[in-house]
PQR file with spaces between the fields and no chain letter, atoms N, CA, C, O and H, PARSE charges and radii, in Angstrom:
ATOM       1  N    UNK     1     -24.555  -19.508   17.217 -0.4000 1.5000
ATOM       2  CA   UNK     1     -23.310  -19.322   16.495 -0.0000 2.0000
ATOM       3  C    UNK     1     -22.226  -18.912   17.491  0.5500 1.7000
ATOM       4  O    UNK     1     -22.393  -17.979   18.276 -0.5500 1.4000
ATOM       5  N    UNK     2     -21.044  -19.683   17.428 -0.4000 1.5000
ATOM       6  CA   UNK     2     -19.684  -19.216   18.299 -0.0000 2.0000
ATOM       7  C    UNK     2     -19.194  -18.258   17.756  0.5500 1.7000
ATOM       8  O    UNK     2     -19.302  -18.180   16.533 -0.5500 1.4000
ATOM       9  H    UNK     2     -20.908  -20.440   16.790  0.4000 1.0000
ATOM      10  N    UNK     3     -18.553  -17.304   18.436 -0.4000 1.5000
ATOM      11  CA   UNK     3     -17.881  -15.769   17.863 -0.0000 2.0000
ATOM      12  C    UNK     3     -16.672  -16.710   17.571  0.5500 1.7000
ATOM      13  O    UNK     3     -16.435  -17.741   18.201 -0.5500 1.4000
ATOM      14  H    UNK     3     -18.465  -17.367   19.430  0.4000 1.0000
ATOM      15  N    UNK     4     -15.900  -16.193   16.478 -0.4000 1.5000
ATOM      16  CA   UNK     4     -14.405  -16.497   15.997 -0.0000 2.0000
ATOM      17  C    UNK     4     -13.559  -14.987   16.241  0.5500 1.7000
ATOM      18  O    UNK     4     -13.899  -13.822   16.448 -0.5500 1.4000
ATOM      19  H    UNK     4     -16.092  -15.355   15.967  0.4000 1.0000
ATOM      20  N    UNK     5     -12.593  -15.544   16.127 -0.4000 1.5000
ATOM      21  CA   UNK     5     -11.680  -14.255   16.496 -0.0000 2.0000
ATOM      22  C    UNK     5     -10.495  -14.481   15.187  0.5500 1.7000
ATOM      23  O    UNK     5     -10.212  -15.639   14.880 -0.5500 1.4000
ATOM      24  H    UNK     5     -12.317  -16.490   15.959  0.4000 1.0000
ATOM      25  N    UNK     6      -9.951  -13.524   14.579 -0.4000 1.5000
ATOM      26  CA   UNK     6     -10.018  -11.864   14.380 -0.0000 2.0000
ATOM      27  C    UNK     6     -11.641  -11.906   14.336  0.5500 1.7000
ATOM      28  O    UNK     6     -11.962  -13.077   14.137 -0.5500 1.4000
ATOM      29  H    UNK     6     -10.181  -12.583   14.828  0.4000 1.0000
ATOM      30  N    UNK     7     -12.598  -11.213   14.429 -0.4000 1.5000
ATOM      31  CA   UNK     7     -13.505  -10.574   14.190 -0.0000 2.0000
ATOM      32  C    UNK     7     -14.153   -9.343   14.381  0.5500 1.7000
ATOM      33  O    UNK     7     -14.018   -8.728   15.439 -0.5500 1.4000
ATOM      34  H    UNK     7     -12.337  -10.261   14.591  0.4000 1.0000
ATOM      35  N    UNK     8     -15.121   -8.759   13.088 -0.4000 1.5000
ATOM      36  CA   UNK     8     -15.619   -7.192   14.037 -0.0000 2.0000
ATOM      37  C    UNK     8     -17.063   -7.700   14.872  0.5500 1.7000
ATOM      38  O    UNK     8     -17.767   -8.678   14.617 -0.5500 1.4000
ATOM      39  H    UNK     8     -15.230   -9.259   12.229  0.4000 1.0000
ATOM      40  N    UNK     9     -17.236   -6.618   16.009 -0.4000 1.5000
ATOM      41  CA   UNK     9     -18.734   -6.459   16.564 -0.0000 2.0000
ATOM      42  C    UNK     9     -19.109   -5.451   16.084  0.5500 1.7000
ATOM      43  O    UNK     9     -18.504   -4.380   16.060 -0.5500 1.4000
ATOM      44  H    UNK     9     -16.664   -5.824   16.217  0.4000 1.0000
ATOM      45  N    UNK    10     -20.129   -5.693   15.661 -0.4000 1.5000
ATOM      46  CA   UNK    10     -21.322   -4.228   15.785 -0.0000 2.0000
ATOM      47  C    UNK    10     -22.060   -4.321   17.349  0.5500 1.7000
ATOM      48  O    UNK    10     -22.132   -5.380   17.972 -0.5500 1.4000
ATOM      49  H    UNK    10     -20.621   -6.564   15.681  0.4000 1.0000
ATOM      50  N    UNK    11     -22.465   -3.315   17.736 -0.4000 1.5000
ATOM      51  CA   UNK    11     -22.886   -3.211   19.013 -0.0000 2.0000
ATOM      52  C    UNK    11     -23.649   -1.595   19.221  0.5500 1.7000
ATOM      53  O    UNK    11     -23.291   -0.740   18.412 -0.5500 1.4000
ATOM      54  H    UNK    11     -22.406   -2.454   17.230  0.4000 1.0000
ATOM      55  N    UNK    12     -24.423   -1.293   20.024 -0.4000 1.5000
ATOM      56  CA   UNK    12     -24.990    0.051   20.444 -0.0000 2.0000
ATOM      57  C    UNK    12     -24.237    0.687   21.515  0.5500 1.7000
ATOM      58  O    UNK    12     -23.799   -0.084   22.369 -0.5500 1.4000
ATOM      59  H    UNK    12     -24.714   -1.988   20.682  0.4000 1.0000
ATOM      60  N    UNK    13     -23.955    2.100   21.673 -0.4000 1.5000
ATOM      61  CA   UNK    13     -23.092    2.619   22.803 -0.0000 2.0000
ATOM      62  C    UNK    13     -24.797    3.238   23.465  0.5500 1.7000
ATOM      63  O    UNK    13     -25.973    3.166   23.109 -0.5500 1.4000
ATOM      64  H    UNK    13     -24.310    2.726   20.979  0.4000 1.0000
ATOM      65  N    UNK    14     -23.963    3.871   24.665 -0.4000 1.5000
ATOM      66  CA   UNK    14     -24.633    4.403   25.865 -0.0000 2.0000
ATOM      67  C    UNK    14     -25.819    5.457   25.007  0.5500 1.7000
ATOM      68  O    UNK    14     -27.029    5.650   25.127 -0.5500 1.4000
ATOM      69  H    UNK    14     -23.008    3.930   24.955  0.4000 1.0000
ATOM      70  N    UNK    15     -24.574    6.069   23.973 -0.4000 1.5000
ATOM      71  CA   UNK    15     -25.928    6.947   23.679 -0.0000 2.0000
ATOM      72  C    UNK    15     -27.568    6.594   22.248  0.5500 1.7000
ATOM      73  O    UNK    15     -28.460    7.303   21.782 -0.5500 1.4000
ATOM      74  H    UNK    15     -23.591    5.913   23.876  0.4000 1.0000
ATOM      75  N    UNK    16     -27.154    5.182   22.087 -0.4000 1.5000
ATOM      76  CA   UNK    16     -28.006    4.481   21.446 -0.0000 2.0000
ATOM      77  C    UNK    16     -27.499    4.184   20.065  0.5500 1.7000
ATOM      78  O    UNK    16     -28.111    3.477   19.265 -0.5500 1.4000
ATOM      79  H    UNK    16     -26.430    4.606   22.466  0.4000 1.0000
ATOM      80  N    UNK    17     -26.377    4.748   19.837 -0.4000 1.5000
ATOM      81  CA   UNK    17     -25.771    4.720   18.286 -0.0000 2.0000
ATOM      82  C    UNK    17     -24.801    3.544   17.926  0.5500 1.7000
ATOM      83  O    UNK    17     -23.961    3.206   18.760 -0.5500 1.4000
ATOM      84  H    UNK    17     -25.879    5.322   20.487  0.4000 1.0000
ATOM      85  N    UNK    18     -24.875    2.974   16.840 -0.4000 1.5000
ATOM      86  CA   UNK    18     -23.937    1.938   16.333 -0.0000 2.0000
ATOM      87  C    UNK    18     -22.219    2.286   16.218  0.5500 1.7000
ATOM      88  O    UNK    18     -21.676    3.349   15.917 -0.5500 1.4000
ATOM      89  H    UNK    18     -25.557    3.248   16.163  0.4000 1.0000
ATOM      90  N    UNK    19     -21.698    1.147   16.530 -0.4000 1.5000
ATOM      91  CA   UNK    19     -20.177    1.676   16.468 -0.0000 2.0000
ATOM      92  C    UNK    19     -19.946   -0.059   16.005  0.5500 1.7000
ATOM      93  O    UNK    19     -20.802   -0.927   16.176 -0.5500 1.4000
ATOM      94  H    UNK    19     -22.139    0.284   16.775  0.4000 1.0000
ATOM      95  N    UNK    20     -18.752   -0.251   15.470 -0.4000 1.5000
ATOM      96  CA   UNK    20     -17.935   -1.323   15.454 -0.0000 2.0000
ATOM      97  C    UNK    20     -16.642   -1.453   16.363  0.5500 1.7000
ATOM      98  O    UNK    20     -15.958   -0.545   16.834 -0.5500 1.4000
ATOM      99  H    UNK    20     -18.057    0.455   15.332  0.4000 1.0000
ATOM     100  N    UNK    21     -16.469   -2.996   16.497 -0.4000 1.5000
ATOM     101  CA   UNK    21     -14.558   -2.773   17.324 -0.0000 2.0000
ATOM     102  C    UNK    21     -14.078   -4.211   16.510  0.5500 1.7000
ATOM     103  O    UNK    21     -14.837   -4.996   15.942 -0.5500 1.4000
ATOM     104  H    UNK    21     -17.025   -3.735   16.114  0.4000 1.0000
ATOM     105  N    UNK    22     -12.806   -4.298   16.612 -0.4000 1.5000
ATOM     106  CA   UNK    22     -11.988   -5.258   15.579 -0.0000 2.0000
ATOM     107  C    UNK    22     -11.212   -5.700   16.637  0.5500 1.7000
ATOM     108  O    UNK    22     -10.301   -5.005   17.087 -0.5500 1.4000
ATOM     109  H    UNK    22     -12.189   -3.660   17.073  0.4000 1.0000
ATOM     110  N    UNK    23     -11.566   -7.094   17.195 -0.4000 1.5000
ATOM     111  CA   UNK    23     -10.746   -8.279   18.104 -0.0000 2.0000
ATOM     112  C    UNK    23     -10.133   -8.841   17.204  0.5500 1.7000
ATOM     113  O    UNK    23     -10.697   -9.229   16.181 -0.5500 1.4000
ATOM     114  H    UNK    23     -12.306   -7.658   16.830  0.4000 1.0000
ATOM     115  N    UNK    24      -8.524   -9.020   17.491 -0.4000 1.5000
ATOM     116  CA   UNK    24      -7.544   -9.835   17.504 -0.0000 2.0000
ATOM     117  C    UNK    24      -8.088  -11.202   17.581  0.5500 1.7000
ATOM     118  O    UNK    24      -9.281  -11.361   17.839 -0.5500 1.4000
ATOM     119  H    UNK    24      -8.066   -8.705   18.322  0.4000 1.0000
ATOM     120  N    UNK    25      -7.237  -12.278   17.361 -0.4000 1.5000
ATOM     121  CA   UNK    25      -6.974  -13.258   17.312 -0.0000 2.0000
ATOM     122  C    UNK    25      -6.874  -14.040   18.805  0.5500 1.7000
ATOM     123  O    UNK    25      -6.909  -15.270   18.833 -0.5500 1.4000
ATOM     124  H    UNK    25      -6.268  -12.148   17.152  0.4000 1.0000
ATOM     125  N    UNK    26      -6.750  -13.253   20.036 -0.4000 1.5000
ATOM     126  CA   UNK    26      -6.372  -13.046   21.022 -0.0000 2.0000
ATOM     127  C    UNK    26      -7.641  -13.071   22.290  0.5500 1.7000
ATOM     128  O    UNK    26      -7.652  -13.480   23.451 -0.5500 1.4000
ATOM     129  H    UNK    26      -6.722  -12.253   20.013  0.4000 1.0000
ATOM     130  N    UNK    27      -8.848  -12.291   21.238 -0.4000 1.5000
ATOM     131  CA   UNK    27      -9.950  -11.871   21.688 -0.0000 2.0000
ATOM     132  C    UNK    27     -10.039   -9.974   22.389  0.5500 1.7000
ATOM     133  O    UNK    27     -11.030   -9.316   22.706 -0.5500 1.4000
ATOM     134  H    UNK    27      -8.839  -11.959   20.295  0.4000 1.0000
ATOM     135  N    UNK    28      -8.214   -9.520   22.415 -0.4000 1.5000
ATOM     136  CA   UNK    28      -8.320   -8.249   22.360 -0.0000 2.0000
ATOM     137  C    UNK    28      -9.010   -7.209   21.520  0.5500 1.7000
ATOM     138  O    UNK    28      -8.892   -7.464   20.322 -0.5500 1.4000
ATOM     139  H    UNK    28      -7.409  -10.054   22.158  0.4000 1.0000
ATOM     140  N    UNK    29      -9.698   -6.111   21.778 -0.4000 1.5000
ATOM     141  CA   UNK    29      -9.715   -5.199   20.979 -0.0000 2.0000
ATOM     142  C    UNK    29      -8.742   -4.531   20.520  0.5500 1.7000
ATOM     143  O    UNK    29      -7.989   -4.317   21.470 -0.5500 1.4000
ATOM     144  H    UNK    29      -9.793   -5.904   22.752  0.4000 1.0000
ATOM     145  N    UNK    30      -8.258   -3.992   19.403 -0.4000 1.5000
ATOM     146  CA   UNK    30      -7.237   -3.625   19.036 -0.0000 2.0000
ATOM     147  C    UNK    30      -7.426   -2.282   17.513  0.5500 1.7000
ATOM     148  O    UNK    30      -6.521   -1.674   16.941 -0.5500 1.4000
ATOM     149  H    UNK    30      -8.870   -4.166   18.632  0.4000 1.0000
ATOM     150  N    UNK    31      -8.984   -2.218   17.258 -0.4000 1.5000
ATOM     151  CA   UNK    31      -9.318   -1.081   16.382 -0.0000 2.0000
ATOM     152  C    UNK    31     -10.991   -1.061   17.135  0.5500 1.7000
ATOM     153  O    UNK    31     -11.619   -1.992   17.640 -0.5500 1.4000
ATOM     154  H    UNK    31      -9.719   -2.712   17.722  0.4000 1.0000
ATOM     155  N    UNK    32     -11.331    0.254   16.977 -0.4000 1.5000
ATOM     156  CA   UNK    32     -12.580    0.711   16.897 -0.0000 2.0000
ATOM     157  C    UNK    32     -13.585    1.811   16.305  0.5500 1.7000
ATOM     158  O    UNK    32     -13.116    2.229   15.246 -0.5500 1.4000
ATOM     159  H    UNK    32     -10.821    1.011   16.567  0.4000 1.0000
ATOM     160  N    UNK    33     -14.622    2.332   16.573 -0.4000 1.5000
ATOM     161  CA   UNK    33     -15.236    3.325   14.990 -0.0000 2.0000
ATOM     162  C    UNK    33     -14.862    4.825   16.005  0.5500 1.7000
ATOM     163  O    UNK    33     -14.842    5.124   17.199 -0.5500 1.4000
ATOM     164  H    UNK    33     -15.003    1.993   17.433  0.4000 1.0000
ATOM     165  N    UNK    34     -14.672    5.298   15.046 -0.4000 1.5000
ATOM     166  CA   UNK    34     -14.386    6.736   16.152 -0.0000 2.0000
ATOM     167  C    UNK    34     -15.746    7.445   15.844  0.5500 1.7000
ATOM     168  O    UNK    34     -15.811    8.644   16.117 -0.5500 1.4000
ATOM     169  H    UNK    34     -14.687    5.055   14.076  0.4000 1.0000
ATOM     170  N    UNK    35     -16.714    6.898   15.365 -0.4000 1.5000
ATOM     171  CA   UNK    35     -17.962    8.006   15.290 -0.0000 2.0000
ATOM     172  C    UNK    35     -18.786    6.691   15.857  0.5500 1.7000
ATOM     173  O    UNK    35     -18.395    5.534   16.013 -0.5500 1.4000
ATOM     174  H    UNK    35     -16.662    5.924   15.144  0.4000 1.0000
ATOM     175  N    UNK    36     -19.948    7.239   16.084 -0.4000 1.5000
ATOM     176  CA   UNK    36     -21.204    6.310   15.895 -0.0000 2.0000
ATOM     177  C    UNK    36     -22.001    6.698   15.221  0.5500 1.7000
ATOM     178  O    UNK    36     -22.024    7.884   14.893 -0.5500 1.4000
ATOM     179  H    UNK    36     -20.266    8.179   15.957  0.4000 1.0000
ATOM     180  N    UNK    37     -22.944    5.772   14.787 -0.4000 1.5000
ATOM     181  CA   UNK    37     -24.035    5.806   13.585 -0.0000 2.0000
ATOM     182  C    UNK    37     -25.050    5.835   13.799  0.5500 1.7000
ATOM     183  O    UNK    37     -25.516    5.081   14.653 -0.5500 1.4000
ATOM     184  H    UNK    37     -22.925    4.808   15.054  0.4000 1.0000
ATOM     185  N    UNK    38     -26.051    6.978   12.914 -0.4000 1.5000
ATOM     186  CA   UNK    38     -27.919    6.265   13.946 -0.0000 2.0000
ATOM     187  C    UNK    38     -28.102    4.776   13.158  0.5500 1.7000
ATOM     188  O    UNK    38     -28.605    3.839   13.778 -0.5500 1.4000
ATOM     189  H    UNK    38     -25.673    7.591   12.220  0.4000 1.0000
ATOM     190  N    UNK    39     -27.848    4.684   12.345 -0.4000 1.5000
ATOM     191  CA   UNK    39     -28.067    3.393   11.179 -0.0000 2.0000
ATOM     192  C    UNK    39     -27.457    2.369   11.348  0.5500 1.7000
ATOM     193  O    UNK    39     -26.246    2.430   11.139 -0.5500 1.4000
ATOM     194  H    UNK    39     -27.439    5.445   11.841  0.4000 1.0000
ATOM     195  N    UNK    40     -28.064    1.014   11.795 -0.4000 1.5000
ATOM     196  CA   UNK    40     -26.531   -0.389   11.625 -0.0000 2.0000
ATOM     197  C    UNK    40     -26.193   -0.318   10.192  0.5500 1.7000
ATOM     198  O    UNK    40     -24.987   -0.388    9.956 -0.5500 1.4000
ATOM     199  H    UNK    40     -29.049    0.964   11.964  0.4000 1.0000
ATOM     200  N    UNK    41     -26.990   -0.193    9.173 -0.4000 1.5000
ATOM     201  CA   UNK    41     -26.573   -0.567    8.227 -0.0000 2.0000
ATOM     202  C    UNK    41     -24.785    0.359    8.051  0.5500 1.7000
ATOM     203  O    UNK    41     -23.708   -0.234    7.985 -0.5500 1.4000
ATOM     204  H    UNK    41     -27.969   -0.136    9.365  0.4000 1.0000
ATOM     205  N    UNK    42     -24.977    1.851    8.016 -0.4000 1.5000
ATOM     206  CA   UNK    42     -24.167    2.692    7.896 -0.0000 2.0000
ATOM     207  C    UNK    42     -22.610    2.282    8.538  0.5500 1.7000
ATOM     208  O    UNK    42     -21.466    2.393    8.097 -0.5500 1.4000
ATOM     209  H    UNK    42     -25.852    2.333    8.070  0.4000 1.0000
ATOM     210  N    UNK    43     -23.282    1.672   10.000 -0.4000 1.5000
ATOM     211  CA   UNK    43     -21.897    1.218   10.695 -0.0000 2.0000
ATOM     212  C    UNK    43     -21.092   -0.192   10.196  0.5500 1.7000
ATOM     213  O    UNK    43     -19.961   -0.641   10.385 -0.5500 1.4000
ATOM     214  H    UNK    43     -24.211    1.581   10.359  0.4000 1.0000
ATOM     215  N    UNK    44     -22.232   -0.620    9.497 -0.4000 1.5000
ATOM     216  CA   UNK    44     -21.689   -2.146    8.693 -0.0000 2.0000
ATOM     217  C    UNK    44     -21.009   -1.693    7.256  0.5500 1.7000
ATOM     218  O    UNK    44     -20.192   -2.477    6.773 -0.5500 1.4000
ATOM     219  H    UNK    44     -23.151   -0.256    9.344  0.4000 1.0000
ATOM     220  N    UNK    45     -21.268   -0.615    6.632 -0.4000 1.5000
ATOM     221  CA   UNK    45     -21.042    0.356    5.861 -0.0000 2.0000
ATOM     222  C    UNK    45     -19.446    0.330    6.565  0.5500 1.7000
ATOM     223  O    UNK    45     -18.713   -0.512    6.048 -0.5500 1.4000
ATOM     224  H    UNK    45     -21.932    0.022    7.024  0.4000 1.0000
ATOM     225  N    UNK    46     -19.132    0.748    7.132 -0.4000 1.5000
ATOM     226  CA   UNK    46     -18.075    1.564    7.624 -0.0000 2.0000
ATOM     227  C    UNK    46     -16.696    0.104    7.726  0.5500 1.7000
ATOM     228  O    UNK    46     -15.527    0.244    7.365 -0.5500 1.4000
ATOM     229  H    UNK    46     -19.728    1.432    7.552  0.4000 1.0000
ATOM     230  N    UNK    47     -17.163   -0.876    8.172 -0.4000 1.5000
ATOM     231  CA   UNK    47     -16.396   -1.974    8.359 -0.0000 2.0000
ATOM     232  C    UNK    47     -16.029   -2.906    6.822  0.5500 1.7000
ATOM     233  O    UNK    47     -15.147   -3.745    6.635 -0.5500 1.4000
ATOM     234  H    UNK    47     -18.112   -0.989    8.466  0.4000 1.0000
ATOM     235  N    UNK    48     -17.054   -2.389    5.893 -0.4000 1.5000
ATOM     236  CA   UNK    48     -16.854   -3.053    4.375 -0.0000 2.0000
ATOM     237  C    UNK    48     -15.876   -2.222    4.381  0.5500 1.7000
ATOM     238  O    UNK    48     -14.768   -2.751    4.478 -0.5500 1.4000
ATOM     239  H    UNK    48     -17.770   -1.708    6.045  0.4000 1.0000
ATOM     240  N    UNK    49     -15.907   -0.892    4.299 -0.4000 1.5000
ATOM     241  CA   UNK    49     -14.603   -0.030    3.870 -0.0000 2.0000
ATOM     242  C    UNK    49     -13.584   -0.269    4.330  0.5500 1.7000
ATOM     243  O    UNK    49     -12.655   -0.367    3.530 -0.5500 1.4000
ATOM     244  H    UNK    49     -16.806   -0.462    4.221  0.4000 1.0000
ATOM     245  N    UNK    50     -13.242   -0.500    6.023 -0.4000 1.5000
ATOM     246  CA   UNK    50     -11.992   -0.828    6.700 -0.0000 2.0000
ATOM     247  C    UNK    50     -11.645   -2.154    5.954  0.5500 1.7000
ATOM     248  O    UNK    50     -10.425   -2.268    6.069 -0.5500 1.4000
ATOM     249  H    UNK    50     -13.997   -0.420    6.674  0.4000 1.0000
ATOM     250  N    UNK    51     -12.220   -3.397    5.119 -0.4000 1.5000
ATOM     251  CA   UNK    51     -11.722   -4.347    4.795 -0.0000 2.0000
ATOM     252  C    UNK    51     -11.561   -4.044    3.672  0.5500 1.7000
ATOM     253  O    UNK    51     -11.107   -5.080    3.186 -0.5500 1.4000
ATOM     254  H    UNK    51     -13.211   -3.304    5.026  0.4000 1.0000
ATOM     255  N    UNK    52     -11.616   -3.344    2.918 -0.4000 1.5000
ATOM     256  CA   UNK    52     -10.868   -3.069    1.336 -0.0000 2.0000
ATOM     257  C    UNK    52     -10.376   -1.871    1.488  0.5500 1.7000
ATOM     258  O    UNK    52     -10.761   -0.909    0.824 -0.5500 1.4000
ATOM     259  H    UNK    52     -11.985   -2.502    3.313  0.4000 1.0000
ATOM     260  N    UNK    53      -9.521   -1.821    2.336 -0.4000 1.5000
ATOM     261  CA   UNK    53      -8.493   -0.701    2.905 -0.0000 2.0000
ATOM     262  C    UNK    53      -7.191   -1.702    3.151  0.5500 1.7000
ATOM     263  O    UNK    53      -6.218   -1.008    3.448 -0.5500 1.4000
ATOM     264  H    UNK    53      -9.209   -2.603    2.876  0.4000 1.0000
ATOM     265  N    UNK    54      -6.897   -2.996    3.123 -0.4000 1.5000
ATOM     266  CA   UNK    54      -5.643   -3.698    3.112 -0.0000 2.0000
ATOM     267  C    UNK    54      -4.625   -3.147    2.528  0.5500 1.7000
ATOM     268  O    UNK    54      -3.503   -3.223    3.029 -0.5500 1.4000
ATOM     269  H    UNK    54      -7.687   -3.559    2.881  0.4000 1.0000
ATOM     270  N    UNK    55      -4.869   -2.483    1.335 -0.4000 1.5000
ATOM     271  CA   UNK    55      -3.852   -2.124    0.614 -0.0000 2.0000
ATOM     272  C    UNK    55      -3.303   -0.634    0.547  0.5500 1.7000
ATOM     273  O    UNK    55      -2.347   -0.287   -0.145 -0.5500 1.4000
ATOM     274  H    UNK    55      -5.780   -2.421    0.927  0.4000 1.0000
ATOM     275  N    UNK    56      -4.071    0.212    1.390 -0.4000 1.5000
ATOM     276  CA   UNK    56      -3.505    1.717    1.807 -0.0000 2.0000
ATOM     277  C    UNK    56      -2.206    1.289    2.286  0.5500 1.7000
ATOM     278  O    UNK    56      -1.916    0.251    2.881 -0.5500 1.4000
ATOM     279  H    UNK    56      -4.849   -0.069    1.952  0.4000 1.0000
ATOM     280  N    UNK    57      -1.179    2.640    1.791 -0.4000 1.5000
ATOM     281  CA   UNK    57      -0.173    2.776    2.901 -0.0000 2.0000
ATOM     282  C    UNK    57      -0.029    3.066    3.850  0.5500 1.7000
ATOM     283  O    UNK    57      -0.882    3.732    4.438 -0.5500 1.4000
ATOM     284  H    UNK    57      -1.414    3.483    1.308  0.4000 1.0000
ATOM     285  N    UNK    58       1.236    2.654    4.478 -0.4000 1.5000
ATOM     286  CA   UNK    58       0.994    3.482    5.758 -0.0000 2.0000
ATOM     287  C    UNK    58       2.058    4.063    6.148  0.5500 1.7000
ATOM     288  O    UNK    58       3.206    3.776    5.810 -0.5500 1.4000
ATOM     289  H    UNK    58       1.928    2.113    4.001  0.4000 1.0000
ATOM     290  N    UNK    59       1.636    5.100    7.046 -0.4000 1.5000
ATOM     291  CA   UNK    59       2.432    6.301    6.898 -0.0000 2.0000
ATOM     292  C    UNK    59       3.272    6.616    8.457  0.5500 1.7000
ATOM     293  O    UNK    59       2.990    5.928    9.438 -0.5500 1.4000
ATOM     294  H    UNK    59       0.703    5.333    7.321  0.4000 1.0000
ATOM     295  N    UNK    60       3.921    7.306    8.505 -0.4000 1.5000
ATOM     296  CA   UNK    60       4.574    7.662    9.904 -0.0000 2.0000
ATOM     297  C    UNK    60       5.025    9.199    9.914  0.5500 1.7000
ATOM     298  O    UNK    60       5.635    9.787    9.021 -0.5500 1.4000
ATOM     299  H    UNK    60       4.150    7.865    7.709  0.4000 1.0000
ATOM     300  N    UNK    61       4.538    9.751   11.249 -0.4000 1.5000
ATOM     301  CA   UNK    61       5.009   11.169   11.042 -0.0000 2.0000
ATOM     302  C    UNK    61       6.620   11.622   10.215  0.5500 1.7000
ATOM     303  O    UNK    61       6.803   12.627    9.528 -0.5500 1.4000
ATOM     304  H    UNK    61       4.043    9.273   11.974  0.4000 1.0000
ATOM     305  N    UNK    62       7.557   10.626   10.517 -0.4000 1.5000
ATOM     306  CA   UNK    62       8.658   10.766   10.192 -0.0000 2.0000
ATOM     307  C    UNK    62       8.701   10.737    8.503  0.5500 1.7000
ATOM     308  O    UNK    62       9.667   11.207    7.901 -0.5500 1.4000
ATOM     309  H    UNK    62       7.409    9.810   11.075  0.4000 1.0000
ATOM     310  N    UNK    63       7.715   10.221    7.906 -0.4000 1.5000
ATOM     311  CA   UNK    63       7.930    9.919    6.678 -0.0000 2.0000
ATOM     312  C    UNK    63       6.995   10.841    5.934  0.5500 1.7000
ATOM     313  O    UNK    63       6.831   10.676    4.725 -0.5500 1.4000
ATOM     314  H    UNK    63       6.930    9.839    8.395  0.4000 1.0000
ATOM     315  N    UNK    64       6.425   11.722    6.535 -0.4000 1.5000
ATOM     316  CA   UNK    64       5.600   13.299    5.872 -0.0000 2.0000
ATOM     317  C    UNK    64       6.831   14.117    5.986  0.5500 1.7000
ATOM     318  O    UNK    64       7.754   14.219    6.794 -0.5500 1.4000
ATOM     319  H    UNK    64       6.558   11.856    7.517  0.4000 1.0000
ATOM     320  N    UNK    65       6.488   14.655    4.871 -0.4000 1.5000
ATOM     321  CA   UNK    65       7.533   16.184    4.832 -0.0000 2.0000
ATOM     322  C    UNK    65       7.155   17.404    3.858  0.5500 1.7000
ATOM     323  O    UNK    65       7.835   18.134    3.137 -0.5500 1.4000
ATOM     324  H    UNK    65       5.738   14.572    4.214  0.4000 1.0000
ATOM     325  N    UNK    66       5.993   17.330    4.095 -0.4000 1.5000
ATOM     326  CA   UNK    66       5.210   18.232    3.312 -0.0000 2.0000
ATOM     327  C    UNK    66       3.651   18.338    3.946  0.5500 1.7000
ATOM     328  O    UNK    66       2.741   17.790    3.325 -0.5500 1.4000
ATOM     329  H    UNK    66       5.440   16.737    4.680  0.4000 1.0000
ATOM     330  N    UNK    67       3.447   18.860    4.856 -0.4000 1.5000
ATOM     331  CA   UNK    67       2.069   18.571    5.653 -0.0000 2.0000
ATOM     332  C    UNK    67       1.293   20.525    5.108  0.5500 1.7000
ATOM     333  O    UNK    67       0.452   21.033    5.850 -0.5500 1.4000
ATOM     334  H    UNK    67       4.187   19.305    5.360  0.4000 1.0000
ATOM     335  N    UNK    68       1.740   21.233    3.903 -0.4000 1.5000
ATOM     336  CA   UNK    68       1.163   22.070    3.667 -0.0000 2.0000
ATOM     337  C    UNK    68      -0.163   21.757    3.048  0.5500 1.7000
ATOM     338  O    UNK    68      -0.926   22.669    2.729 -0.5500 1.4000
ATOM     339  H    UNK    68       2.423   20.821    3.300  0.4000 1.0000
């Protein structure tokens, strides 16, 4: 199978745990998991959520004004 791009990887880091990263169109990375997982499933878990997250807002420090 050829990789397509946008796409995510799942992959293992140094310390044996699952993480994802999200390539551009470009083949850049441009998002990645800020935790790792002992579980692939969990980290595949984690990338269903980032894709039915399209519709969050988004926010900019300038546009909080209430951070109590």
């Amino acid at each position: 199978m050829k990789r397509s791009y946008p796409s995510y990887r799942l992959y293992k880091d140094k310390a044996g745990q699952w993480r994802w990263s999200f390539e551009a169109s470009n083949g850049k990375t441009i998002g990645m998991s800020s935790e790792g997982y002992v579980a692939k499933r969990d980290c595949a878990r984690a990338i269903e959520i980032m894709k039915g997250s399209a519709e969050v807002p988004v926010w900019s420090a300038e546009d909080v004004t209430d951070v109590a």
